[in-house]
N, C-alpha and C positions, 0 to 999 in steps of 0.2 A: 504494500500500500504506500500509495504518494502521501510525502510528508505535506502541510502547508507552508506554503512559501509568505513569509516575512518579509517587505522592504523595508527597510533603515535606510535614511537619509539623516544629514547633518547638516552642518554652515564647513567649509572645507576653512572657512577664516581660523586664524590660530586651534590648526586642529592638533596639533600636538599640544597644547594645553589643555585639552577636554578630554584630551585621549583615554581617562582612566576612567569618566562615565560615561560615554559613549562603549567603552569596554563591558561595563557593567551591564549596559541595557542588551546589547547584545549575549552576553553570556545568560542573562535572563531568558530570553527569547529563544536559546539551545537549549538550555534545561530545562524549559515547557515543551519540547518537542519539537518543535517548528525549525525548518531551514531558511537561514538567512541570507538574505541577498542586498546587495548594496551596489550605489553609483563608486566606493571607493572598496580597493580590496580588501577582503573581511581580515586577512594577517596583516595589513598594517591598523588596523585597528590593536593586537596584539604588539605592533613591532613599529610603531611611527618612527617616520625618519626624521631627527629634528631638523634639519636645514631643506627639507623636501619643498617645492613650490606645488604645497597641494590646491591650489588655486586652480589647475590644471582640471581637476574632474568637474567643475562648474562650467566650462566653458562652451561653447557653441557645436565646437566639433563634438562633444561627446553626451550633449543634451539628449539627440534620439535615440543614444543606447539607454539613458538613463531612464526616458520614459516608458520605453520597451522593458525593460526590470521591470519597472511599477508597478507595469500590466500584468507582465507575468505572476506576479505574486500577488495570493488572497487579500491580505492585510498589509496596511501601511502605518508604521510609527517616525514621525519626523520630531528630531530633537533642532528645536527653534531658537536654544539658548542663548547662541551668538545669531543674532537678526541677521537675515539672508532671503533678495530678494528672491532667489534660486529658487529658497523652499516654500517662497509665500505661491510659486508658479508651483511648484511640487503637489503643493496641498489644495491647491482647487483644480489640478488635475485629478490627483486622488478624487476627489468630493465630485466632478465631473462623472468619471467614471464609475460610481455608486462603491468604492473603495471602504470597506471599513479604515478609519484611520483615527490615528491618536498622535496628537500633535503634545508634547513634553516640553517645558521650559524649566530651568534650574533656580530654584528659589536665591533670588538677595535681598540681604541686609539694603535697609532703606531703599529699595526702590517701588517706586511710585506707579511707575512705569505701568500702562494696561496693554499686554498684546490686543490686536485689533480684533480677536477672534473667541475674546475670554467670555463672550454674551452669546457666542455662537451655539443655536441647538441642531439638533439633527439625528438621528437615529441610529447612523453610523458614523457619529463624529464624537467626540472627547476628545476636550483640553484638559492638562492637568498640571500643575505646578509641583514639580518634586526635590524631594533633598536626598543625601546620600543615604539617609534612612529609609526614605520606603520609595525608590525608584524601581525596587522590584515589584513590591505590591502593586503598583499602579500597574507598570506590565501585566503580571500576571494575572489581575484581575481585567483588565483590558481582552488581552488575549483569552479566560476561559468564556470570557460573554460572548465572543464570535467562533469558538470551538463546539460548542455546544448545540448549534445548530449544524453541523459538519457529519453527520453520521452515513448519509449514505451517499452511493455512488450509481449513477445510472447512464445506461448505453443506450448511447441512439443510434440508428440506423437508418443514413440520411442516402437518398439517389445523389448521383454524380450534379446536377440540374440545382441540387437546393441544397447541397455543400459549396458549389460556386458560388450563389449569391450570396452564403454565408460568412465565405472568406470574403467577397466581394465587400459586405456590409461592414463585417470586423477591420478591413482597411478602411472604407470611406467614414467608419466614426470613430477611428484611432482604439479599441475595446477588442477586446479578446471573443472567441464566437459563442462563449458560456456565458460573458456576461446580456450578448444579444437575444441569446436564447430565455436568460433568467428576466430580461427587460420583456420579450413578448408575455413570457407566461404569467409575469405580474400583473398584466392589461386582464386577465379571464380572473384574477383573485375573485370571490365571492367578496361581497361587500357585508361588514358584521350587521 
């Protein structure tokens, strides 16, 4: 059985300074089960290089790989601690693509400061403000509230004619062809 796929995103700014909770959230995120995936390689998260210009995985050329990760994986946790317009385009892509996501900010001493997003509701959306104390709880209770609906698994068996426009659809709306299929079949939901 396929693991669920996790993307972690971060601010690439001073990321050898964060390197040791951004490690945390991660290693969280392995011990609940789940496979990680990231716009930066999951070992130098373990192994940052300090004079590295990690500036580099932000940048243009490497934006449609990162979005292509996103898609690929269930769930999205973006750690917004250092401000990055990067992940403000990250997380309304997630939230575009009906992405569970949990956007994480590192609590400080005297600030005032309101992320733009902290009033934000939504069904698959959580903000959360963490310390070095419960950065896993927040994960992990995060993560078991979209696991829990995960139990089964179903094959379809589609003609050659209506896997075309399938893939067709999944390119022209940037979304994977499960989540095109999960968007029709929520249109027939019974109404409570």
């Amino acid at each position: 059985m396929q693991k669920t796929k996790v993307f972690f995103s971060c601010s690439t700014t001073m990321f050898t300074d964060h390197a040791p909770c951004y490690r945390k959230v991660i290693q969280t995120i392995k011990d609940s089960g789940f496979d990680v995936i990231s716009n930066i390689s999951i070992e130098e998260f373990d192994n940052p290089i300090k004079h590295k210009d990690y500036s580099r995985y932000s940048d243009s050329s490497t934006y449609q790989a990162t979005i292509k990760k996103m898609l690929d994986a269930q769930i999205v946790v973006i750690d917004a601690s250092v401000h990055s317009m990067t992940l403000g385009v990250l997380l309304a892509y997630a939230r575009a693509n009906h992405k569970p996501c949990l956007l994480i900010t590192k609590e400080r001493k005297n600030d005032t400061q309101d992320m733009f997003v902290s009033g934000a509701t939504g069904s698959s959306f959580t903000y959360e403000i963490y310390s070095e104390d419960n950065i896993s709880k927040i994960i992990e209770e995060f993560l078991r509230k979209y696991t829990i609906k995960r139990t089964n698994r179903v094959n379809f068996v589609l003609d050659s004619d209506t896997l075309s426009r399938l893939d067709w659809l999944a390119f022209r709306m940037h979304t994977s062809k499960t989540e095109i299929i999960k968007r029709a079949l929520s249109k027939y939901e019974p109404e409570d």
